[in-house]
C-alpha positions in Angstrom: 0.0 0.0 0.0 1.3 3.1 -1.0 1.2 5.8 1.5 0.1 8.8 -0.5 -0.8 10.8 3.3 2.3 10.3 4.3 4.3 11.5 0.8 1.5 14.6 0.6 2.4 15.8 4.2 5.9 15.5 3.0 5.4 17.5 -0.1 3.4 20.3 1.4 6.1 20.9 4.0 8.8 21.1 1.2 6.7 23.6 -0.1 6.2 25.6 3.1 10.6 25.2 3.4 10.2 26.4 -0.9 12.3 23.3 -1.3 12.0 22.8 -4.7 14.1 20.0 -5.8 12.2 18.1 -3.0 8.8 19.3 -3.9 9.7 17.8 -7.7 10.8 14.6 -6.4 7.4 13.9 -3.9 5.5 15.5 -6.3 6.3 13.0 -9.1 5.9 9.7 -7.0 2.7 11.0 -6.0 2.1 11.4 -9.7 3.0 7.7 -10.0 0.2 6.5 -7.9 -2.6 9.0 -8.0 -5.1 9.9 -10.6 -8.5 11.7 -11.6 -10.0 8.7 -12.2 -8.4 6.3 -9.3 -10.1 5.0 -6.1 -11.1 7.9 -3.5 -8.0 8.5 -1.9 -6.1 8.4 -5.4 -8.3 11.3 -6.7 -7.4 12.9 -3.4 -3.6 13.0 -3.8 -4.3 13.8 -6.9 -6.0 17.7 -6.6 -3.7 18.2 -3.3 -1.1 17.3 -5.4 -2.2 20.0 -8.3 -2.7 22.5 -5.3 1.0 22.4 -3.6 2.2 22.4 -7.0 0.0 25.7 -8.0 1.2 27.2 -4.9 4.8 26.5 -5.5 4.8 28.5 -8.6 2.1 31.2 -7.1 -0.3 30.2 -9.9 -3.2 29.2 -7.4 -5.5 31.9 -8.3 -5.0 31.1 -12.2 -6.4 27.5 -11.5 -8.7 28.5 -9.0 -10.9 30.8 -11.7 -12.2 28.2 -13.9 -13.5 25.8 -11.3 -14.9 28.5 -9.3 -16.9 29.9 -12.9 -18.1 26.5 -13.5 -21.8 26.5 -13.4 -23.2 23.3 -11.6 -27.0 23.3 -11.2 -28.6 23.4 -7.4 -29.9 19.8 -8.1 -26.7 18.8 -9.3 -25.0 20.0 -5.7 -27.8 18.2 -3.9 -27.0 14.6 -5.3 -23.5 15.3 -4.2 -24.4 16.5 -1.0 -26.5 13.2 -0.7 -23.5 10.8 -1.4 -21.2 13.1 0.7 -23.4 13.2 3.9 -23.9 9.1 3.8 -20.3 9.2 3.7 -19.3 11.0 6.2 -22.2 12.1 8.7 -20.0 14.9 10.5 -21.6 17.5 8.1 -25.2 16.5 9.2 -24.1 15.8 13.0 -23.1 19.7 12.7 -26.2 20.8 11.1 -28.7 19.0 13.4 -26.9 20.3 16.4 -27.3 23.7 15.1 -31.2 22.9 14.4 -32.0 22.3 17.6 -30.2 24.7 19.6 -32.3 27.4 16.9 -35.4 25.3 17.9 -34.6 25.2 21.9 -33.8 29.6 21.2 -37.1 30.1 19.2 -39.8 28.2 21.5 -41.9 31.4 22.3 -39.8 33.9 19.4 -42.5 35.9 17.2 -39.7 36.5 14.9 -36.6 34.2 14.1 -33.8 36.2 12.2 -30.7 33.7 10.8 -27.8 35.3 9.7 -26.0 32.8 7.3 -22.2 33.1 6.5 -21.5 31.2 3.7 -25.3 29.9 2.8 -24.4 28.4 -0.3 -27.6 26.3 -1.4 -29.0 26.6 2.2 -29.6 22.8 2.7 -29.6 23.0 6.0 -32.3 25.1 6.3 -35.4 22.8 4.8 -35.6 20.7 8.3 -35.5 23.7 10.5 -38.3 25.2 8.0 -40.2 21.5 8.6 -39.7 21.6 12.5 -40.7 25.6 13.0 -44.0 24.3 11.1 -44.6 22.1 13.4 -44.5 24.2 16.4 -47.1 24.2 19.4 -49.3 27.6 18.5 -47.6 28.1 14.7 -44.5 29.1 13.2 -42.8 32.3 13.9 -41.7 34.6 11.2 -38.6 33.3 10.1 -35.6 36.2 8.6 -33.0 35.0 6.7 -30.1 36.8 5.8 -28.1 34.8 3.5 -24.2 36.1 3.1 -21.6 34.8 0.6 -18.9 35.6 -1.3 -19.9 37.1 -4.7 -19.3 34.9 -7.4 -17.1 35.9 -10.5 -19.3 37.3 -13.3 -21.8 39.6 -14.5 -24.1 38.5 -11.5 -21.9 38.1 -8.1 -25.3 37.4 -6.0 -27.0 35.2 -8.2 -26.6 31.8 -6.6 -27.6 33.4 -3.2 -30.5 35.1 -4.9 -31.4 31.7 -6.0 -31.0 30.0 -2.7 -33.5 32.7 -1.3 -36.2 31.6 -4.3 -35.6 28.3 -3.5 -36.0 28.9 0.5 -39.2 31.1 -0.4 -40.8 28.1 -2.2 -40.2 25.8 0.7 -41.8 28.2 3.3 -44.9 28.4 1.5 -45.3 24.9 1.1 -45.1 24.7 4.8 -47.1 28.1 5.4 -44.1 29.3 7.3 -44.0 33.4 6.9 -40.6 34.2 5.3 -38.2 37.0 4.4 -35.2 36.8 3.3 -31.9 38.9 2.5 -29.2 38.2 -0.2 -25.5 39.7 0.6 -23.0 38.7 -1.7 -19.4 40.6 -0.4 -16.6 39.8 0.8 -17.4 39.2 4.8 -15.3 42.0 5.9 -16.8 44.6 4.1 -20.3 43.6 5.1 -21.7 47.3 7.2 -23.7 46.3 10.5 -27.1 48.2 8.7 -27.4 45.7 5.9 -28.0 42.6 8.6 -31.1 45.1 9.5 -31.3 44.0 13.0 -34.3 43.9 15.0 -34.3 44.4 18.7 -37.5 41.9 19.0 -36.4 39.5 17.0 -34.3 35.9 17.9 -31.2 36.3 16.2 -28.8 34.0 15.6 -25.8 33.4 14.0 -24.4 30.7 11.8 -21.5 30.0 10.3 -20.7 26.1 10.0 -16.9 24.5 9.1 -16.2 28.2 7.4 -14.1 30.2 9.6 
């Protein structure tokens, strides 16, 4: 068995010393024994292994682009959410945790207001959405305000836009009253007025494995 963690931890601290001739050397046995279309620990080694190489020659930004431009479709995400979740349940551990402390928070709120850092697709908000439904004496009004980075483009809020549509639909199908707020900056630019903060309202703040 070829121990491609080992050789990759080996790599990336050649890079960190910008020893080059060693970085070459690691870099092509890992070459040897990884590949696009290996096992999962073989396609592994082999995008770390295009990484520590892009950031050896300071090209990371340059291969960074056309991934980040690629335009994969919501359900597309979702199926590989799926596979990645049944793989490893740390994501959904995380996300249920969450859920219920906003449940345990928002027993008697008349309004809930979520901040999201990093909302991508917003899966994790369709159970809370089921679960606030449900609640003894009906729903609260639920805020969210959902913040990522903008996306490269003509349209840098479009797939948060979208995740609000999509979050819109599922509130009505549950009858679940439902505003939301679509920031797409960089985080530290973000102005405390544009989270428009209520005094009366629940608030919480999430921000899941993206600090």
């Amino acid at each position: 068995m070829f121990d491609l963690q080992t050789l990759l931890t080996q790599c990336s601290q050649a890079v960190a010393r910008a020893d080059v001739r060693s970085v070459n050397e690691q870099l092509n046995r890992i070459r040897q024994h990884s590949s696009a279309q290996g096992d999962g620990i073989e396609r592994l080694a082999h995008y770390f292994a295009n990484a520590l190489e892009a950031r050896l020659a300071g090209t990371g930004t340059a291969l960074y682009v056309p991934s980040s431009t690629m335009r994969i479709s919501a359900a597309d995400v979702l199926k590989s959410y799926e596979t990645y979740v049944k793989a490893c349940p740390f994501n959904k551990m995380s996300n249920l945790y969450a859920n219920r402390s906003i449940m345990k928070l928002a027993q008697t709120a008349t309004t809930l207001h979520i901040i999201h850092f990093g909302i991508l697709y917003g899966f994790q908000w369709a159970c809370l959405i089921h679960h606030l439904s449900a609640r003894p004496g009906g729903p609260p009004k639920l805020r969210i305000t959902g913040i990522d980075f903008p996306q490269p483009g003509f349209h840098p809020a479009e797939r948060v836009e979208q995740t609000g549509r999509r979050l819109e639909t599922y509130c009505k199908r549950f009858n679940v009253q439902f505003e939301y707020t679509a920031i797409a900056k960089k985080w530290e630019t973000i102005e405390l007025d544009e989270l428009k903060i209520d005094r009366d309202e629940v608030l919480v703040v999430n921000c899941l494995l993206r600090l």
